[in-house]
N, CA and C atoms as an extended XYZ file, in Angstrom:
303
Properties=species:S:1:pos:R:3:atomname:S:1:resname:S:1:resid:I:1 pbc="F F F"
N        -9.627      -13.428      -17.127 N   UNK     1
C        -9.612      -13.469      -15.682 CA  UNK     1
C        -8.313      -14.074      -15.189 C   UNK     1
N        -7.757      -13.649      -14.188 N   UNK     2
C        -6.474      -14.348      -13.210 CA  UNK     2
C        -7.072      -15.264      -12.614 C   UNK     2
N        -6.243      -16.356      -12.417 N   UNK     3
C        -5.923      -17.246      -11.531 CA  UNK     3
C        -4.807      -17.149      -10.505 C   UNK     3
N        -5.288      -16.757       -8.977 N   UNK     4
C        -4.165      -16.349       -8.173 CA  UNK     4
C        -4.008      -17.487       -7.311 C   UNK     4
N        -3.192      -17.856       -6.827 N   UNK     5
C        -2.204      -18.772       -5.928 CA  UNK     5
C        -2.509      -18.468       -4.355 C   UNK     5
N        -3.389      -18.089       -4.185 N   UNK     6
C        -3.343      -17.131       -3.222 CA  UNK     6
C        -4.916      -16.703       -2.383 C   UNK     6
N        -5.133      -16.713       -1.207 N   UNK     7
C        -6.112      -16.555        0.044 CA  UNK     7
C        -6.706      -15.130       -0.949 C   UNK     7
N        -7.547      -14.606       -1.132 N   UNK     8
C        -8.438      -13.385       -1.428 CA  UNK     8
C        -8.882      -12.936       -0.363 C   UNK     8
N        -8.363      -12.377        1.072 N   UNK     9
C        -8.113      -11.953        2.229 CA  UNK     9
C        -9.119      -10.771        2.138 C   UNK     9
N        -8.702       -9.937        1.041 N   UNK    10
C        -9.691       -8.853        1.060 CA  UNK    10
C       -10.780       -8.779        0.269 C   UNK    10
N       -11.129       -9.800       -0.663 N   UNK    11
C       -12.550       -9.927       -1.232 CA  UNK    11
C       -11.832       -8.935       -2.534 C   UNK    11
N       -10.765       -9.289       -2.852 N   UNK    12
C       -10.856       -8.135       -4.276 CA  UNK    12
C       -10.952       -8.693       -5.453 C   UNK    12
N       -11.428       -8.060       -6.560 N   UNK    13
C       -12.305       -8.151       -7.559 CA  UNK    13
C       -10.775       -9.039       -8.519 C   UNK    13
N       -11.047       -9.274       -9.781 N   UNK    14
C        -9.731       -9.805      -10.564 CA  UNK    14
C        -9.185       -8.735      -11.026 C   UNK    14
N        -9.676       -7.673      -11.454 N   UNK    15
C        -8.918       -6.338      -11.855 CA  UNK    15
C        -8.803       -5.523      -10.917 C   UNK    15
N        -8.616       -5.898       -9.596 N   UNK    16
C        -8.183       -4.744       -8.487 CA  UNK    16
C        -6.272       -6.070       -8.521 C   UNK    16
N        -6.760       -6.962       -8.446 N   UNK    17
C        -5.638       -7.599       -7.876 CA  UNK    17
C        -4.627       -7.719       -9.734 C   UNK    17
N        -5.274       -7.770      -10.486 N   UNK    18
C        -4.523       -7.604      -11.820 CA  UNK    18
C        -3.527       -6.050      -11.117 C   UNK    18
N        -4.317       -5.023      -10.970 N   UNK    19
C        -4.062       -3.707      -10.946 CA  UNK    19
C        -2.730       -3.884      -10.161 C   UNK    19
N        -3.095       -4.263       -8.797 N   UNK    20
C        -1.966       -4.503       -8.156 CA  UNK    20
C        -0.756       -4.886       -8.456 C   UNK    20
N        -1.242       -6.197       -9.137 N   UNK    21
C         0.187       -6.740       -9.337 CA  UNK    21
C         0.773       -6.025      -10.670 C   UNK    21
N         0.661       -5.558      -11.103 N   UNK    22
C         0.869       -4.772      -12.093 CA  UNK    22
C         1.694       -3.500      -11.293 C   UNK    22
N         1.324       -3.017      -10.147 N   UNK    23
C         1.732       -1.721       -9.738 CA  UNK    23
C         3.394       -2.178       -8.580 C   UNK    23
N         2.852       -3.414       -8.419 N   UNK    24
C         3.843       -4.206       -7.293 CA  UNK    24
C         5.217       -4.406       -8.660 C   UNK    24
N         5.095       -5.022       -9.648 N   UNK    25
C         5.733       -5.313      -10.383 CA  UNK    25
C         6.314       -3.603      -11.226 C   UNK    25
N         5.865       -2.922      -11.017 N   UNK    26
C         6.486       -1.928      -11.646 CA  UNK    26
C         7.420       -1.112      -10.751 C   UNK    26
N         6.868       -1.534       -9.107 N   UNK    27
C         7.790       -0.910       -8.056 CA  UNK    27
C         9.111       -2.024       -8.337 C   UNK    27
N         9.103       -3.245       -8.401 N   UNK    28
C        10.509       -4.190       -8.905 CA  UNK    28
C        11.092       -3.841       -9.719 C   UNK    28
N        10.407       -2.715      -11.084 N   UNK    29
C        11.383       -2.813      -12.239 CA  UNK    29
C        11.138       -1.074      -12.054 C   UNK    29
N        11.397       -0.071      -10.597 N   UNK    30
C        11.321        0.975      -10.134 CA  UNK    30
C        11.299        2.055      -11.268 C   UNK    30
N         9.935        1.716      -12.015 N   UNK    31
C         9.217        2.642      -12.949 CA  UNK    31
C         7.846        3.072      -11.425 C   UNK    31
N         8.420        3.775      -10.457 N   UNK    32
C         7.433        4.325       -9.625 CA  UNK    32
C         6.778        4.967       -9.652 C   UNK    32
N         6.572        5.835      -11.236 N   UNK    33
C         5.308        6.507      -10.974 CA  UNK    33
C         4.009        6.046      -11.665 C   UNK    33
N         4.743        5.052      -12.622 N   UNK    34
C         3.399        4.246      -12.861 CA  UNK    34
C         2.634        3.590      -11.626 C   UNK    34
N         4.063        3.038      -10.903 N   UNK    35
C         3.045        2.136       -9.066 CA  UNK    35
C         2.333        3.292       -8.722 C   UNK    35
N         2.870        4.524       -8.503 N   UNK    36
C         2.033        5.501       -8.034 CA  UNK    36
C         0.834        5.524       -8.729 C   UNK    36
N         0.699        6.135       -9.889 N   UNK    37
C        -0.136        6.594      -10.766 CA  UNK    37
C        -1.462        5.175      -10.524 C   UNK    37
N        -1.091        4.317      -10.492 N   UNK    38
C        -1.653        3.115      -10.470 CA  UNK    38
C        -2.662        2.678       -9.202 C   UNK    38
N        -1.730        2.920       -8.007 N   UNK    39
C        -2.190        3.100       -7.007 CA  UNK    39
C        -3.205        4.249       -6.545 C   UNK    39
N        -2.609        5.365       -6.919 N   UNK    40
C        -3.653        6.526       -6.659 CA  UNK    40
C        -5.096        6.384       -7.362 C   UNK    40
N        -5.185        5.711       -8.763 N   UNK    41
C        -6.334        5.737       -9.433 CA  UNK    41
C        -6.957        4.388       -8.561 C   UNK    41
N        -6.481        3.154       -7.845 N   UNK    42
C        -6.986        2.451       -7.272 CA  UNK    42
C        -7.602        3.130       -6.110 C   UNK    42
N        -6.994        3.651       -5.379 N   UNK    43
C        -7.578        4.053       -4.192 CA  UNK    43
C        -8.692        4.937       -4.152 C   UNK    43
N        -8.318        5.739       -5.736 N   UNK    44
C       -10.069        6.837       -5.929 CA  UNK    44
C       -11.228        5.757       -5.849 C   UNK    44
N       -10.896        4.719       -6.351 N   UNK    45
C       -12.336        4.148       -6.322 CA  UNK    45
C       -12.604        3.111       -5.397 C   UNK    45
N       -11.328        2.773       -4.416 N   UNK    46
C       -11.681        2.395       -3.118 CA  UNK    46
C       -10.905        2.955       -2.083 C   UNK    46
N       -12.005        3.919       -1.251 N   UNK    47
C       -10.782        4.646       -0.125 CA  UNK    47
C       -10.617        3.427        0.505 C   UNK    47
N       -10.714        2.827        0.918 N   UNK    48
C       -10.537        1.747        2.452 CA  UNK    48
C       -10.088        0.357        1.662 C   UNK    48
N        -9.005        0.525        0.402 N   UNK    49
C        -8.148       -0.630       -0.137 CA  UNK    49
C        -7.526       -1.393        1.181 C   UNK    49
N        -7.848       -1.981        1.773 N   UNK    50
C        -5.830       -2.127        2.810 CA  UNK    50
C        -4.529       -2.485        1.904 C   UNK    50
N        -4.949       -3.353        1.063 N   UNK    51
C        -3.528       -3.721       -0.087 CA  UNK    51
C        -3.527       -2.513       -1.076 C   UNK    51
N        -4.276       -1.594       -1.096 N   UNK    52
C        -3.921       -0.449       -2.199 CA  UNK    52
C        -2.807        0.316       -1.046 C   UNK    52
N        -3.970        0.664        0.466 N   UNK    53
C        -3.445        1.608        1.318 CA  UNK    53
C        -1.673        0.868        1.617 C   UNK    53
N        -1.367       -0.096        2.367 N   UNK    54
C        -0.165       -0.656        2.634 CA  UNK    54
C         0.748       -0.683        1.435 C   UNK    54
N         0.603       -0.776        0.134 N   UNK    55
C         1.420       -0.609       -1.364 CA  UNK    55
C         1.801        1.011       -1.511 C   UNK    55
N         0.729        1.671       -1.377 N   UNK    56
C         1.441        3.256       -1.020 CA  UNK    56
C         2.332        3.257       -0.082 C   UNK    56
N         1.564        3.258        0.912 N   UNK    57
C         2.471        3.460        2.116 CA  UNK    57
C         4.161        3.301        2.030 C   UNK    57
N         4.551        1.617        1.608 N   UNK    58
C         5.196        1.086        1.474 CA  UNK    58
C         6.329        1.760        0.137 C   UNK    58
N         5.597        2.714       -0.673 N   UNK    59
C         5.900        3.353       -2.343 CA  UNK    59
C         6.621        4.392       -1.216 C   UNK    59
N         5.685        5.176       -0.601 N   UNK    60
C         6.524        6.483       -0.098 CA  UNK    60
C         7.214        6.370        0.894 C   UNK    60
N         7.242        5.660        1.756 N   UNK    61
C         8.620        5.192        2.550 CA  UNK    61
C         9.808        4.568        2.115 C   UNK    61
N        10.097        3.837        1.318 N   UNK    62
C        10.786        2.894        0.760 CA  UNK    62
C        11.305        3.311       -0.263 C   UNK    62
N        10.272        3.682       -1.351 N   UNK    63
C        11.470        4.115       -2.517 CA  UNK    63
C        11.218        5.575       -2.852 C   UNK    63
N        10.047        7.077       -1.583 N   UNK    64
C        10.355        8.389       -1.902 CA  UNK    64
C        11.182        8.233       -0.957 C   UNK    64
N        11.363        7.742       -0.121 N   UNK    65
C        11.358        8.540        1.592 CA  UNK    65
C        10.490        9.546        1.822 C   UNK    65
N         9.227        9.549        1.459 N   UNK    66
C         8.559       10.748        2.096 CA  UNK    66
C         7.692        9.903        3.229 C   UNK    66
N         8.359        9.847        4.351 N   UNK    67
C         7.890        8.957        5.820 CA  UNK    67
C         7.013        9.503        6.301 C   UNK    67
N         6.252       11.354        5.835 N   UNK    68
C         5.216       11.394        6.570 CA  UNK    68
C         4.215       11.070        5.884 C   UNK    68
N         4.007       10.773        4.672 N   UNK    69
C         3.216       10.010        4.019 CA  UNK    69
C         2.906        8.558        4.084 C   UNK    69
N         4.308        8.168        4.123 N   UNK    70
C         4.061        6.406        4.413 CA  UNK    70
C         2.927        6.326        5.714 C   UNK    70
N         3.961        6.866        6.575 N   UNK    71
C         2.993        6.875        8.642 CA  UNK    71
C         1.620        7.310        7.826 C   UNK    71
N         1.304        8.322        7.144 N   UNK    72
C        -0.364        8.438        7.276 CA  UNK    72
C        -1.247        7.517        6.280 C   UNK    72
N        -0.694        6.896        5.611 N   UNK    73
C        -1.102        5.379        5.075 CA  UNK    73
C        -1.291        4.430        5.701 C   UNK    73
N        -0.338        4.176        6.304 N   UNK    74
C        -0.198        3.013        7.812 CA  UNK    74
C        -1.007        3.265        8.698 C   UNK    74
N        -1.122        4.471        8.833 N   UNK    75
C        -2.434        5.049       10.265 CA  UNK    75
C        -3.389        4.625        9.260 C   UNK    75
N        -3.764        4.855        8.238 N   UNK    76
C        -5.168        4.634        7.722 CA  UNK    76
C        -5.538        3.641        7.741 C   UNK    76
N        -4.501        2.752        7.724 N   UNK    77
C        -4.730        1.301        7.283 CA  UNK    77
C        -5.010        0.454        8.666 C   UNK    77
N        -4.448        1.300        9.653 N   UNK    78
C        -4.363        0.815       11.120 CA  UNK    78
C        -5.621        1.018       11.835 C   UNK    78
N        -6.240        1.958       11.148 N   UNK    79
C        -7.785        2.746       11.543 CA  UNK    79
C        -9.259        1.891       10.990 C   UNK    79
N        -8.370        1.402        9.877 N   UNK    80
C        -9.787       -0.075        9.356 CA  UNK    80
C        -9.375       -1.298        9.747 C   UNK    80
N        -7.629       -1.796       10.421 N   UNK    81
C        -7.537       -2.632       10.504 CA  UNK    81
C        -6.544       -3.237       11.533 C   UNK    81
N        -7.077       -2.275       12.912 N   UNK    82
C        -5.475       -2.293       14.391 CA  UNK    82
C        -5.135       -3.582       14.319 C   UNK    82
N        -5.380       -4.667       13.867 N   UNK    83
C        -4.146       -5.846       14.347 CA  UNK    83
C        -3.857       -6.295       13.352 C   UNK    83
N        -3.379       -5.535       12.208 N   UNK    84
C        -2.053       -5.067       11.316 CA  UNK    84
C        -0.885       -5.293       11.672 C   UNK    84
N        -0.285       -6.376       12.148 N   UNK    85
C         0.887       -6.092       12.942 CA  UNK    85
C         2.265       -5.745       11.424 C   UNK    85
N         2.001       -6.213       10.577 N   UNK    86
C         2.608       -5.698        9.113 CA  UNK    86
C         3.050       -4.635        9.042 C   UNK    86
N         1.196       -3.645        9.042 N   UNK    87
C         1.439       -1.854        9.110 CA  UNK    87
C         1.670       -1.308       10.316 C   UNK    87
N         1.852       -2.076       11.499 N   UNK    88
C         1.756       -1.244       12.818 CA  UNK    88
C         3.730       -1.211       12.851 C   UNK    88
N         4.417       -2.523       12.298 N   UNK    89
C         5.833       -2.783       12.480 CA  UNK    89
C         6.630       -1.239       11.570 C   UNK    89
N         5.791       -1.355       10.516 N   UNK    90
C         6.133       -0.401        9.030 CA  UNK    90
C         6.171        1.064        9.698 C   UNK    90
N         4.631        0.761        9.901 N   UNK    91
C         4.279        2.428       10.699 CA  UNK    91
C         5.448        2.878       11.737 C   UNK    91
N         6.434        2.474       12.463 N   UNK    92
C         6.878        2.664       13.540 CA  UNK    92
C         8.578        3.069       12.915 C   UNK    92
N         8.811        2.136       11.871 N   UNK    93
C         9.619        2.011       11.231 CA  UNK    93
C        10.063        3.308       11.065 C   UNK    93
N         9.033        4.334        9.938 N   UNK    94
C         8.844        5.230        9.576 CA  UNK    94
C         8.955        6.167       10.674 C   UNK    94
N         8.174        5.770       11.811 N   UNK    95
C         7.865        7.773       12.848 CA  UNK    95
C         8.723        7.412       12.926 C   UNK    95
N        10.315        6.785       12.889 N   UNK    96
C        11.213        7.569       13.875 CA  UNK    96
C        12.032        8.557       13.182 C   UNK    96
N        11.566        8.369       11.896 N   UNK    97
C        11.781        9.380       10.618 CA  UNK    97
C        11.484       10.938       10.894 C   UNK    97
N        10.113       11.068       11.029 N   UNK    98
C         9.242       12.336       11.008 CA  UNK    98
C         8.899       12.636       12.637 C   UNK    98
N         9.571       11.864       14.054 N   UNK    99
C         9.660       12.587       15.007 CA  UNK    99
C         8.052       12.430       15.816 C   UNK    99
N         7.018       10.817       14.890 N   UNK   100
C         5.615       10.920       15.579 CA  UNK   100
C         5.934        9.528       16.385 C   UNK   100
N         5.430        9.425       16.896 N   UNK   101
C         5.509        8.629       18.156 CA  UNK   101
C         4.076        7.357       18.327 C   UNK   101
């Protein structure tokens, strides 16, 4: 089991947040398709992650540039959780990319 340093904000399990940091740390040493790969198998088994959803988001804006993906991560995340001001700053970041408003 981990020992984290850290508020458990979202109630996640020790192997969701192992997972994470594992996927966070592989976006640092930008082996991204493991973060991907990592992330995507997290999110099959929880659609409504917010730290899975905002770690994508953050994967395809940042290091694809694919900004209409990031924005529809950020909307998702904004849809379980409007005072996001994190994903609402990110989200905005992004539309001025893809022209959404």
């Amino acid at each position: 089991m981990s020992d984290h340093a850290f508020e458990n904000t979202y109630d996640l399990s020790n192997e969701q947040i192992d997972l994470l940091t594992e996927a966070e740390d592989a976006m640092v040493a930008f082996d991204l398709g493991k973060a991907e790969r990592i992330l995507l198998a997290m999110l099959e088994q929880e659609e409504e992650c917010i730290p899975v959803l905002n770690n994508l988001a953050h994967l395809y804006g940042r290091h694809f540039s694919d900004f209409e993906k990031a924005v529809e991560y950020y909307d998702q995340v904004l849809a379980l959780e409007p005072d996001n001001a994190w994903a609402r700053d990110a989200r905005r970041r992004y539309q001025r990319y893809v022209g959404r408003d």
